[in-house]
Backbone bond lengths (Angstrom), bond angles and torsions (degrees), N, CA, C in turn:
res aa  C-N    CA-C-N  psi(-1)  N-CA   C-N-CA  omega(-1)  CA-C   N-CA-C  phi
1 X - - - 1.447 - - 1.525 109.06 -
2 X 1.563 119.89 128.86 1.292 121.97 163.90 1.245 122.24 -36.92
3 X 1.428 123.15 174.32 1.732 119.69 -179.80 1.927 82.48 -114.18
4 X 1.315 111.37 131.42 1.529 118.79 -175.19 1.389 93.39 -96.42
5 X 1.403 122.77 -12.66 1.950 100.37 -173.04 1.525 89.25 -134.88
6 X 0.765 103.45 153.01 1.418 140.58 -150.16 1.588 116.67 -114.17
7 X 1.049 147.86 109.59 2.062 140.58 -179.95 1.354 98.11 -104.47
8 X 1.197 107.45 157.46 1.114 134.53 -172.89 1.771 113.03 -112.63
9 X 1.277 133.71 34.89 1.395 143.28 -132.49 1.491 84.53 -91.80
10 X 1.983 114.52 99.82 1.408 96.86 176.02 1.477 126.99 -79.93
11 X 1.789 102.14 -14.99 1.165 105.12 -172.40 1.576 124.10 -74.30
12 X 1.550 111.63 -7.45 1.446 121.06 -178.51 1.693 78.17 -150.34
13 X 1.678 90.87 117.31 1.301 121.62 -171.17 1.637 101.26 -139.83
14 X 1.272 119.90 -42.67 1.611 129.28 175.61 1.305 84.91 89.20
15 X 1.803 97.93 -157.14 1.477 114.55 -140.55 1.650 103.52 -90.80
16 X 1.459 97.65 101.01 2.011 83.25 168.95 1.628 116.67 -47.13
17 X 1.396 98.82 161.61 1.921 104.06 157.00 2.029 90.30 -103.58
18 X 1.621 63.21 137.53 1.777 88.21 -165.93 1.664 95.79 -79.61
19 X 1.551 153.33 165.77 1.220 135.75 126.02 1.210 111.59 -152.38
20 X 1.626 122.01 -170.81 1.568 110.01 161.02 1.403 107.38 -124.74
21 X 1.334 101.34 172.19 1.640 109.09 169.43 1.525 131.85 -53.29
22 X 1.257 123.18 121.58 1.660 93.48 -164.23 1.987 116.47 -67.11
23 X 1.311 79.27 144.90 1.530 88.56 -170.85 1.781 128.40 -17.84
24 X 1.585 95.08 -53.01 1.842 98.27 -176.09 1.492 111.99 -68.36
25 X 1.478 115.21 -14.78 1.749 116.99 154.24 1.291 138.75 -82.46
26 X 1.412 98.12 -0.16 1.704 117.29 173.98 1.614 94.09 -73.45
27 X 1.455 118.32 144.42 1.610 125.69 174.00 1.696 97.95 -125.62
28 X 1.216 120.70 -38.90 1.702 132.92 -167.86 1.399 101.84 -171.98
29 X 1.327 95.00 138.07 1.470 115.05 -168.47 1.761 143.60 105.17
30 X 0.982 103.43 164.11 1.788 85.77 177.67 2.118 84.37 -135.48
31 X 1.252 91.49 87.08 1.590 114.52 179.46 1.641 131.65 -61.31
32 X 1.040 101.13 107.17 2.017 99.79 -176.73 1.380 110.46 -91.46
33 X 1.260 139.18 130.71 1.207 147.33 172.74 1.349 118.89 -89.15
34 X 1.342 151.76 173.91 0.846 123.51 149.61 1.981 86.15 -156.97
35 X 1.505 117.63 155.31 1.898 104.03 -165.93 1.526 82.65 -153.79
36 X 1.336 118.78 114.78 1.722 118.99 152.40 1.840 116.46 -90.74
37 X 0.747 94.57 141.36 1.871 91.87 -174.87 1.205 91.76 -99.73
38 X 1.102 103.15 142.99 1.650 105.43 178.93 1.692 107.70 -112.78
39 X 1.592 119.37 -67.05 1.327 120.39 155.56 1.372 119.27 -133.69
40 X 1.334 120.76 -167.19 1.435 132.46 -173.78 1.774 103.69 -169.99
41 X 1.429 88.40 161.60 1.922 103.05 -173.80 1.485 99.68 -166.59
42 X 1.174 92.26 154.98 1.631 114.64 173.97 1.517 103.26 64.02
43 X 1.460 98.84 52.10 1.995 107.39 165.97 1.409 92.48 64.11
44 X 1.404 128.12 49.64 1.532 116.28 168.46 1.234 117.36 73.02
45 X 1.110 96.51 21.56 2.062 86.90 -168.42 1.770 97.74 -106.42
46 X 0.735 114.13 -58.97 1.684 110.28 147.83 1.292 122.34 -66.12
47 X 1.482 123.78 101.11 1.268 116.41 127.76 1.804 147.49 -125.96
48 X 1.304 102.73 -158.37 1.541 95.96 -170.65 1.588 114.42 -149.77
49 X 1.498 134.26 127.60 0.975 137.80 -179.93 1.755 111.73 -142.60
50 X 1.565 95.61 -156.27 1.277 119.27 172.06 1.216 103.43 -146.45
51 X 1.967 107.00 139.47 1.143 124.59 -158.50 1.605 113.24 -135.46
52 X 0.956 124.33 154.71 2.203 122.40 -166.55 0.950 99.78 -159.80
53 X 1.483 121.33 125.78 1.668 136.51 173.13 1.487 88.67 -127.92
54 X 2.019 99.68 143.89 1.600 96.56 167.11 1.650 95.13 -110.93
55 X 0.796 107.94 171.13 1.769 128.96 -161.68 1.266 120.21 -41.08
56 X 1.457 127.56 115.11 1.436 126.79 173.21 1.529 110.60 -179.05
57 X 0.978 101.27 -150.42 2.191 106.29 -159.89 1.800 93.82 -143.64
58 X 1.977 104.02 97.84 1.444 98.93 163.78 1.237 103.84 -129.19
59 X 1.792 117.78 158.28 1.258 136.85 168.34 1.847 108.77 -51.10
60 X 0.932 135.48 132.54 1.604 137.79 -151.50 1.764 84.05 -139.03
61 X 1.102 111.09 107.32 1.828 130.37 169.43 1.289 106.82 -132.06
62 X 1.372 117.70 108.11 1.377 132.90 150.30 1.451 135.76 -69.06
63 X 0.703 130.36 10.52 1.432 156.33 -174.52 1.830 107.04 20.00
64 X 1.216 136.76 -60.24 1.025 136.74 -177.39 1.676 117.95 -157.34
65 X 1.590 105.03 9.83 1.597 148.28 166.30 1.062 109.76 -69.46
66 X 1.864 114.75 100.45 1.635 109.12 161.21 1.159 99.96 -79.84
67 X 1.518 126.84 146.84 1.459 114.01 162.52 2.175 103.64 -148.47
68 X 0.956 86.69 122.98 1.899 106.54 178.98 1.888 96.45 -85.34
69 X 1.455 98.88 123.24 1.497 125.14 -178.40 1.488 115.35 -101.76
70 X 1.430 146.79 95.39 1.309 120.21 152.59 1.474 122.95 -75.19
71 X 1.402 143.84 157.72 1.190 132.31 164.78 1.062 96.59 -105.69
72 X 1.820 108.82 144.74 1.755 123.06 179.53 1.511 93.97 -106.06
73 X 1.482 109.26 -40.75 1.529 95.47 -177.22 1.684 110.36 -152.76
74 X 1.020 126.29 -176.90 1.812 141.71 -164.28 1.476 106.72 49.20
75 X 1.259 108.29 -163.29 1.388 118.78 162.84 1.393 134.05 -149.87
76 X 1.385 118.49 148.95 1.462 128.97 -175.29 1.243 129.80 -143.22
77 X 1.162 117.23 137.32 1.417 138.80 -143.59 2.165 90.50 -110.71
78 X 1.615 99.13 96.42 1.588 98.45 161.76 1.274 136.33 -69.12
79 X 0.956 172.10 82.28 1.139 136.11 -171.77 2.021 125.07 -108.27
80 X 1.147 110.97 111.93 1.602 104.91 -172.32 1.489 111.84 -62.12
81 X 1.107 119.51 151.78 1.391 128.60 -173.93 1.657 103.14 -60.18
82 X 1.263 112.28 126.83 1.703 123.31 -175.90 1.479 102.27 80.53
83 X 0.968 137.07 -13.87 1.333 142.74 -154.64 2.042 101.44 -97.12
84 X 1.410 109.22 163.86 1.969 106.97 -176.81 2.192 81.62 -97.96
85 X 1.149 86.78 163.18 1.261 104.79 -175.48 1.815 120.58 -68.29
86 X 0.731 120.27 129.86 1.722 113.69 -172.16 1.375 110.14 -129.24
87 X 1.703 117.93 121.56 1.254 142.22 -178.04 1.318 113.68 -85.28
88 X 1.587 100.63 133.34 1.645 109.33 176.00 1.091 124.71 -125.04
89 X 1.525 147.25 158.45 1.096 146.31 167.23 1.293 119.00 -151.87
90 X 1.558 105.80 -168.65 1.430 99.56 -162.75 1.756 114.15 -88.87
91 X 1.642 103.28 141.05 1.094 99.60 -139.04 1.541 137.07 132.63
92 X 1.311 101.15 -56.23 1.376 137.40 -171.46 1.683 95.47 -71.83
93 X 1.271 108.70 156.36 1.645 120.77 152.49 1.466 113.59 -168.45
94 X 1.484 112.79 167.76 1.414 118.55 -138.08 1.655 101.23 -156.54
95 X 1.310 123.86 146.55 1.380 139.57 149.08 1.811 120.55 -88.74
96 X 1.012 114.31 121.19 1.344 110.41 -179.59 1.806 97.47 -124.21
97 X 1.367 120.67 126.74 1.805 98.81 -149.47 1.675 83.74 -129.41
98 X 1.510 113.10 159.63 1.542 125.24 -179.27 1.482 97.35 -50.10
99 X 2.032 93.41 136.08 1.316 108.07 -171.53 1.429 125.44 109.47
100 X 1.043 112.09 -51.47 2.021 150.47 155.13 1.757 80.76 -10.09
101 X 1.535 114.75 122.28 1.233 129.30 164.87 1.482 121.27 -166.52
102 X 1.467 123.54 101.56 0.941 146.36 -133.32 1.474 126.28 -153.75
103 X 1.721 130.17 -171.18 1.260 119.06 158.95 1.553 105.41 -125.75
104 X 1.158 115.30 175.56 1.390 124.02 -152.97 1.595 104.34 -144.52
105 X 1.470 142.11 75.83 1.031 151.27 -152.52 1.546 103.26 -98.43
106 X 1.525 129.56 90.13 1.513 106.29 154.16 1.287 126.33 -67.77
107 X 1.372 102.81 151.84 1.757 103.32 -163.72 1.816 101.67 -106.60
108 X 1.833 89.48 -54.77 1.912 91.21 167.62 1.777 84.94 -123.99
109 X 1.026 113.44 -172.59 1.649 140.09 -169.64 1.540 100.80 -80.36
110 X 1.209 107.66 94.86 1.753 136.31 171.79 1.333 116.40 -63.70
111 X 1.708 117.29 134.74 1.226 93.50 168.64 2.051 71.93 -156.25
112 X 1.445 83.73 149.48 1.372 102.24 -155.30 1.684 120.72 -141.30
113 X 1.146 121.83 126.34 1.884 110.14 -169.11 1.771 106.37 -89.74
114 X 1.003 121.29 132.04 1.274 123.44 -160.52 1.623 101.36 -134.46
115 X 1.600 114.25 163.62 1.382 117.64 -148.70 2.002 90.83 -170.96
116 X 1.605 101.62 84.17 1.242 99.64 -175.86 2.174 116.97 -90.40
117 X 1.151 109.39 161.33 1.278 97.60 160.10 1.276 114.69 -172.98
């Protein structure tokens, strides 16, 4: 039998995949990523992790990706294209919905529980 519930255990998370943004979405910075997957359902089409950027300025395109953000810790400054800039922190959570194209400002080193679909 599957496990139906799911933890969120941030303190034993194991080994992120480390990466960066690809270059032509870099705006400022020389950007570290870091993404633990935690689970997924429905053939990958839902999933859910935890996610860490250290500080810089990237282009943020969702392409056809709803994805709901809490922040656990730092802060970052969104701003959607045409849109005034909007500050987050920890604490905070957010809808960013298909279409969503924007910039993505870390302010200190973010790390954030995320829930794509």
């Amino acid at each position: 039998m599957s496990k139906l519930l799911v933890s969120f255990n941030l303190d034993q998370l194991g080994e992120p995949r480390e990466y960066r943004p690809p270059a032509d979405r870099v705006i400022e910075g020389d950007i570290v990523c870091r993404n633990w997957d935690v689970d997924s359902a429905k053939d990958g089409q839902v999933r859910a992790g935890v996610f860490e950027s250290t500080v810089g300025v990237n282009h943020s395109i969702k392409g056809e990706t709803w994805e709901f953000c809490l922040i656990l810790s730092g802060v970052v400054e969104i701003t959607e294209a045409g849109q005034a800039p909007v500050t987050y922190k920890a604490g905070d959570c957010f809808i960013m919905k298909p279409g969503y194209i924007g910039t993505w400002r870390t302010i200190e080193t973010v790390r954030k529980v995320w829930v794509m679909a």
